[in-house]
C-alpha positions as CSV (number, residue, x, y, z in Angstrom):
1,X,0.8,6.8,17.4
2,X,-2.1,6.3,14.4
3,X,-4.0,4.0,16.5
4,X,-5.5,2.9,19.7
5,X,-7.5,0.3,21.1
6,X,-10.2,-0.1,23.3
7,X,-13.1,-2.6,24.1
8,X,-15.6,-1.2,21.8
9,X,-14.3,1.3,19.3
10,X,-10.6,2.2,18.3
11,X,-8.9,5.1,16.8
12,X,-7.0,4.6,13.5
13,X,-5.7,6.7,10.6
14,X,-8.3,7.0,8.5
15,X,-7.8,4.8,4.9
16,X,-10.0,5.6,1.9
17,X,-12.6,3.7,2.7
18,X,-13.5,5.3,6.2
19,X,-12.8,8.6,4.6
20,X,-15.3,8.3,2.1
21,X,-17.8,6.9,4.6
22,X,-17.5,9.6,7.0
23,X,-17.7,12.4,3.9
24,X,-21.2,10.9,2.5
25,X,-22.0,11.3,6.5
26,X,-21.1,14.6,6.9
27,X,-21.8,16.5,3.3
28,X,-23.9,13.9,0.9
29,X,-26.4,12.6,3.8
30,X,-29.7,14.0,3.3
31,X,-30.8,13.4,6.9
32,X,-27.4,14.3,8.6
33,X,-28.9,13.5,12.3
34,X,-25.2,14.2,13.9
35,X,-25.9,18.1,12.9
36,X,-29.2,18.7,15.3
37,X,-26.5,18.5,18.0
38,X,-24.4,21.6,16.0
39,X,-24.1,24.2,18.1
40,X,-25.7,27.3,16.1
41,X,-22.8,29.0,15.5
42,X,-21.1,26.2,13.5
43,X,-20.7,26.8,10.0
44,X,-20.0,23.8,7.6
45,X,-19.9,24.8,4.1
46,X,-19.6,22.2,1.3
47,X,-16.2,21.2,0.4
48,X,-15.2,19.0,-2.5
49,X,-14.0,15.4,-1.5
50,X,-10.9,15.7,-3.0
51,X,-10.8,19.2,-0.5
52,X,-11.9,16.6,2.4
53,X,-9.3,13.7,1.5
54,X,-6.7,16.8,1.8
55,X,-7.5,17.4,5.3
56,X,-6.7,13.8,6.5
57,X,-3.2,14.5,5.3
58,X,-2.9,16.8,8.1
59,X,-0.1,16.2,11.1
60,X,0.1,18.4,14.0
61,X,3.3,17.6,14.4
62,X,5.7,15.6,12.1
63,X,4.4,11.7,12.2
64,X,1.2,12.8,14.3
65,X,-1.9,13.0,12.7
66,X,-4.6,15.8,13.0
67,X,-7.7,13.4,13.0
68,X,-7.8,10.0,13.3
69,X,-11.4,7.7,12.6
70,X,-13.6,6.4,15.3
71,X,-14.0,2.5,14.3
72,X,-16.7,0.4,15.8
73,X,-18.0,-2.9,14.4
74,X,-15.2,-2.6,11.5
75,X,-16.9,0.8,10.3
76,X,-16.1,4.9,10.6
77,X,-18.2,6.3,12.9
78,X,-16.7,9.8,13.1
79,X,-13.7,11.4,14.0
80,X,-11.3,13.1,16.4
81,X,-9.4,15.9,15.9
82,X,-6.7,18.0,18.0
83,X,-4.8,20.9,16.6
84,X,-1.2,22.6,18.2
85,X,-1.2,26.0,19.5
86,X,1.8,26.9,19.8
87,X,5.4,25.7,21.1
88,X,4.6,26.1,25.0
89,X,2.2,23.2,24.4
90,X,4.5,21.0,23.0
């Protein structure tokens, strides 16, 4: 699955567009609002965006993405992620 979709927002894999939206939101943006809400002990360094595009290459498992863009009114708006423990999960 690389999308779902609901009444307001939908999931999607992320194209170049949303990916470079959401990096100028998260590393470029001098306000960054989102980060207030960090928790303290979360530690972002800067990362290149070729570094970022990278990281949306990501499965979990073959065909199944590691993140996918949160889409509202035809724009990113963040992102989801999930990650695989290990083989008792599957």
């Amino acid at each position: 699955m690389s999308e779902l979709d609901g009444n307001k927002v939908f999931l999607r894999q992320a194209n170049e567009t949303d990916i470079k939206q959401l990096y100028e939101w998260k590393y470029i943006d001098e306000h960054q609002a989102a980060k207030k809400w960090n928790a303290p002990y979360i530690e972002e360094n800067f990362i290149s965006f070729s570094s970022y595009q990278e990281q949306w290459l990501a499965e979990i498992f073959p065909g199944i993405p590691a993140a996918l863009a949160i889409i509202a009114d035809r724009q990113a708006i963040g992102y989801t992620g999930a990650y695989w423990v290990d083989a008792n999960t599957y």
